[in-house]
N, C-alpha and C positions, 0 to 999 in steps of 0.2 A: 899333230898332237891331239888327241882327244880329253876333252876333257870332262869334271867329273860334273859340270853342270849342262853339257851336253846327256851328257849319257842320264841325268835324272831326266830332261825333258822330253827324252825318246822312248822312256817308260811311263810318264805320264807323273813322275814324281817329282814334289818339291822336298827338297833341301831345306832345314831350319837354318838359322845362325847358328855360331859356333856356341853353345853353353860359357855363359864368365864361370872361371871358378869361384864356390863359394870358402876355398880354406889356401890352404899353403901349397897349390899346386899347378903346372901346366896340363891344358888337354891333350898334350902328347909329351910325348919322348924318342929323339931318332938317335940309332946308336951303328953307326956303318948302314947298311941296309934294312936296317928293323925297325920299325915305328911302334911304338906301345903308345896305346888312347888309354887316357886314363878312365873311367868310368863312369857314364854317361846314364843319366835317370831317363824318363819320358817328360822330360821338361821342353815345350816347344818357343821357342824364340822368348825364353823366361817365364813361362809360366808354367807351372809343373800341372800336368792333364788329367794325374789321378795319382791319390795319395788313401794310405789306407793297404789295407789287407786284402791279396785275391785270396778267393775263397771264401771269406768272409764279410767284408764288404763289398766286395768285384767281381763276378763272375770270372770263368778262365777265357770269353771272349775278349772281355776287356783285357785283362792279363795280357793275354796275344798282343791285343792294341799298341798297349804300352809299351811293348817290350820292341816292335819294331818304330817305338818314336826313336827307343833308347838306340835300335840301329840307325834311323838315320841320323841323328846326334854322332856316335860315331864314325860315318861315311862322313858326312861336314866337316870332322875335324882332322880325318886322314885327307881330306881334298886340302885340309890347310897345310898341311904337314908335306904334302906334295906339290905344293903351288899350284894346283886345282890339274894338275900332268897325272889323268887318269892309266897314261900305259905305262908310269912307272911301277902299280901294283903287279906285283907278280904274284903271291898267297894271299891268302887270310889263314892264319896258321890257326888264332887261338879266340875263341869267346870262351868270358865267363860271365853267368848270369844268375844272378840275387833275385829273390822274388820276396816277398813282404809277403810272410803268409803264416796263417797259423801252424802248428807243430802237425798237426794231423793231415795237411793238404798235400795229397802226393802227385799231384799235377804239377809242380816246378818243371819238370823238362818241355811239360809243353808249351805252357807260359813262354820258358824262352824260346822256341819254333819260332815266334811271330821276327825276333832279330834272325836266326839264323836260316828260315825263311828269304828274308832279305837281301842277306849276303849272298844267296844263290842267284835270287832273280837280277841282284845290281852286277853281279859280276860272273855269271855264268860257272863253270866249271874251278876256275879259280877261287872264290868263294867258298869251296869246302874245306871245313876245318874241325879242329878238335875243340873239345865244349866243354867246359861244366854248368853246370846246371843245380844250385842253390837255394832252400829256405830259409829264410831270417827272420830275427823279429823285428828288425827294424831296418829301416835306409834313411838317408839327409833328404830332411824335409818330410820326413813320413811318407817319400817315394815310393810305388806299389812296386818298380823294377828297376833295375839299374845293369848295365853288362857293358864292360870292358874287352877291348882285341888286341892282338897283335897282329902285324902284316908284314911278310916279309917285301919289298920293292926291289924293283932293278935299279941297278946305277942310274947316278944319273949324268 
């Protein structure tokens, strides 16, 4: 069985803790073989890493930054949702990603690259999926990103 804290240390990647929620909700949801993460800021093992506006307070380096904490926030919490049984993924069907940014900034998709990015390098081929890609004025906690997935998995 491989699993998903294997495969971050063979990329050279750490894994945060799972995000506590801060309102009425779990970081997942499994429904037969679909796993939905609820959505995940660049908050690292509690401490949110950058708050504020890209574009206007943040460069879109940062932006990127943040946006792949927000993925491996999401990777953490699908290893929980899997009992840490990395070959139960079979997809990554769906991200959506928020970005905290003025009305004029039209770099959102790229911002989110830095998660979907991610999802390529942790899981190769399987990892491609479909995206949206969002400006807002705001996120919880004055987060600069936040992005949510879905995964379809094998039986188990």
């Amino acid at each position: 069985m491989a699993s998903f804290s294997g495969r971050a240390a063979e990329l050279g990647i750490e894994l945060p803790q799972v995000p506590v929620p801060i309102a009425n909700f779990r970081p997942f949801s499994l429904h037969g073989d679909l796993v939905i993460l609820a959505g995940q800021t660049c908050e690292w093992n509690g401490t949110m890493t950058l708050r504020g506006k890209i574009g206007l307070d943040h460069d879109l380096e940062a932006g990127i930054k943040a946006a792949r904490i927000c993925g491996l926030n999401l990777i953490a919490a699908l290893a929980l949702a899997c009992n840490d049984d990395l070959d139960r993924v079979a997809n990554c069907l769906r991200l959506g990603g928020f970005v905290n940014a003025p009305a004029d900034f039209d770099l959102v998709p790229k911002v989110i690259n830095g998660a979907s990015d991610l999802m390529h390098e942790f899981f190769g081929e399987i990892g491609a999926h479909a995206r949206t890609a969002v400006g807002v004025e705001t996120l919880p906690q004055r987060a600069a990103v936040e992005v949510d997935a879905m995964f379809a998995l094998h039986p188990a």
